[in-house]
C-alpha positions in Angstrom: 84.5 -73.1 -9.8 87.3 -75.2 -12.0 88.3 -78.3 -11.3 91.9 -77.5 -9.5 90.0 -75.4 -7.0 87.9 -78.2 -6.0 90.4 -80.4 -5.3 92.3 -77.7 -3.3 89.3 -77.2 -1.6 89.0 -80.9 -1.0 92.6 -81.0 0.5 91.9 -78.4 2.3 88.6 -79.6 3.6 90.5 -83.4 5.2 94.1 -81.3 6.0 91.3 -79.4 8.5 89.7 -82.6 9.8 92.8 -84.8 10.0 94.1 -81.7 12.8 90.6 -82.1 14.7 90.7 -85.9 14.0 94.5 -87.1 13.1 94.6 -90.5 11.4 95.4 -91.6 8.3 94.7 -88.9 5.5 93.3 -91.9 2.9 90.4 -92.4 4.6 88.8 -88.7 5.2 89.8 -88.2 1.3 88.0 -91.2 0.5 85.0 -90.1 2.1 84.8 -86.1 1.1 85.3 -87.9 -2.7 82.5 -90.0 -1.9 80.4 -86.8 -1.1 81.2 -84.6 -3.7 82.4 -87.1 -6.7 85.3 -85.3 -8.7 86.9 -86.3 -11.6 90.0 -88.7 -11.8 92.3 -85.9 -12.9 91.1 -84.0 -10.1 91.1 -86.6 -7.6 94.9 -87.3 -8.4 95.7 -83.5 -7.9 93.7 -83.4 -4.6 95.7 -87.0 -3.2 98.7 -85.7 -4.7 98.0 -82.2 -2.4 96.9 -83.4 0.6 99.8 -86.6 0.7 102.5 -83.7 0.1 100.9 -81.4 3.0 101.0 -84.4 5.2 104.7 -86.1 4.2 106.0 -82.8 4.9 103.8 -81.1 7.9 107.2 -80.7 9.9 108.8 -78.8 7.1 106.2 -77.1 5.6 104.7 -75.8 9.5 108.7 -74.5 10.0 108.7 -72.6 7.0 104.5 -71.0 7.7 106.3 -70.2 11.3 109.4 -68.7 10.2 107.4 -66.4 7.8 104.7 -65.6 9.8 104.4 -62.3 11.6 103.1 -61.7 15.0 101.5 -65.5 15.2 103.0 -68.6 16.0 101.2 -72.0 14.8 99.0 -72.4 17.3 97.8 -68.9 17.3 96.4 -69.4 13.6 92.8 -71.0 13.1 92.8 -73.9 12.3 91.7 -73.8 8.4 94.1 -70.8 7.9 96.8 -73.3 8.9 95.0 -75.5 6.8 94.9 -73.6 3.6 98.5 -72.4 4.3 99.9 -75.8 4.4 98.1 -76.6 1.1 99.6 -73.9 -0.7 103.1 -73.8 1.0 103.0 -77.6 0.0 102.6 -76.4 -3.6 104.6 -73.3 -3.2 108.1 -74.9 -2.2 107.6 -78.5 -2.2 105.4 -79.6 -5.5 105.9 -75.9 -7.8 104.4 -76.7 -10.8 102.0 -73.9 -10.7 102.8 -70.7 -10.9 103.2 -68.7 -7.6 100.8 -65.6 -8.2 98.1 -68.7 -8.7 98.8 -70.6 -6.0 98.5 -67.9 -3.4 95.0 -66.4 -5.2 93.6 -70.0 -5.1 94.5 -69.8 -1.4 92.8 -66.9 -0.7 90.1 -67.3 -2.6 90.0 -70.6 -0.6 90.5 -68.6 2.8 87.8 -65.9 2.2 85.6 -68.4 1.3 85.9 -71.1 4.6 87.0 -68.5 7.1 85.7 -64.9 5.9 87.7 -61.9 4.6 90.1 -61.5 7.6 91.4 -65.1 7.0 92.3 -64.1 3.2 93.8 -60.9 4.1 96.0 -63.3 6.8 96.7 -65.9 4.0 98.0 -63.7 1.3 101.0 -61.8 3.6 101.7 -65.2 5.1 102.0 -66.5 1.7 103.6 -63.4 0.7 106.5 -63.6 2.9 106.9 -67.3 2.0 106.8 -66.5 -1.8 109.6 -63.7 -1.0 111.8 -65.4 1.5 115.6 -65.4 1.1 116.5 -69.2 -0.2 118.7 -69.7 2.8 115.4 -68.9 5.0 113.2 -71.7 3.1 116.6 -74.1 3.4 116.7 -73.7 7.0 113.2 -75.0 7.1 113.4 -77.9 4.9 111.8 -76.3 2.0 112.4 -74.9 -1.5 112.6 -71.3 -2.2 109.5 -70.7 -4.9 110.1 -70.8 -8.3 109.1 -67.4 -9.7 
């Protein structure tokens, strides 16, 4: 496992305990860090991650809704609307990696918390967002993804 999936995996892991415990984001970062050391390049990209996901929850939960099929927010398990955050925070609102890797990261990510079903789930959620009209995204606060 490389270092960038770690760190998503890491902002994954305190986006999913800051919904069961909401707070500020710093300090269930600090402690997963303290569990599982990672290095500074990789704790930047993780703080960078989960910071975005939280800054723009609003946005980037409007734009998971609006491209979402047959389940609202609250519908979704909680680390699927983890994971989705994640990667819709790095699809439209950080995009320096490309999309196609971003959304395997997130699956792989999703099969490997919440089992197969969750991945399948992820990737058309993800899907949509990655194919969704600019004036859709816009709507919702966010950028369309650059291809």
């Amino acid at each position: 496992m490389g270092a960038r999936h770690r760190a998503r995996e890491l902002a994954v892991q305190v986006v999913f305990q800051l919904e069961l415990q909401p707070g500020n984001w710093r300090e269930p970062l600090q402690y997963h860090l303290e569990q599982d050391p990672q290095s500074p390049s990789s704790r930047r990209f993780a703080e960078e991650l989960v910071e975005g996901a939280v800054t723009h929850q609003l946005e980037i939960d409007a734009t998971i809704a609006g491209c979402s099929t047959h389940w609202a927010m609250d519908q979704m398990g909680a680390l699927e609307r983890a994971v989705l955050r994640i990667a819709t925070e790095e699809l439209c609102w950080r995009q320096r990696d490309p999309v196609a890797v971003v959304i395997d990261e997130a699956v792989q990510l999703a099969k490997q918390m919440a089992g197969d079903e969750a991945g399948k789930f992820v990737n058309g959620v993800l899907g949509n967002i990655a194919r969704a009209s600019r004036q859709t995204l816009e709507q919702a606060g966010a950028r369309s993804p650059s291809r």
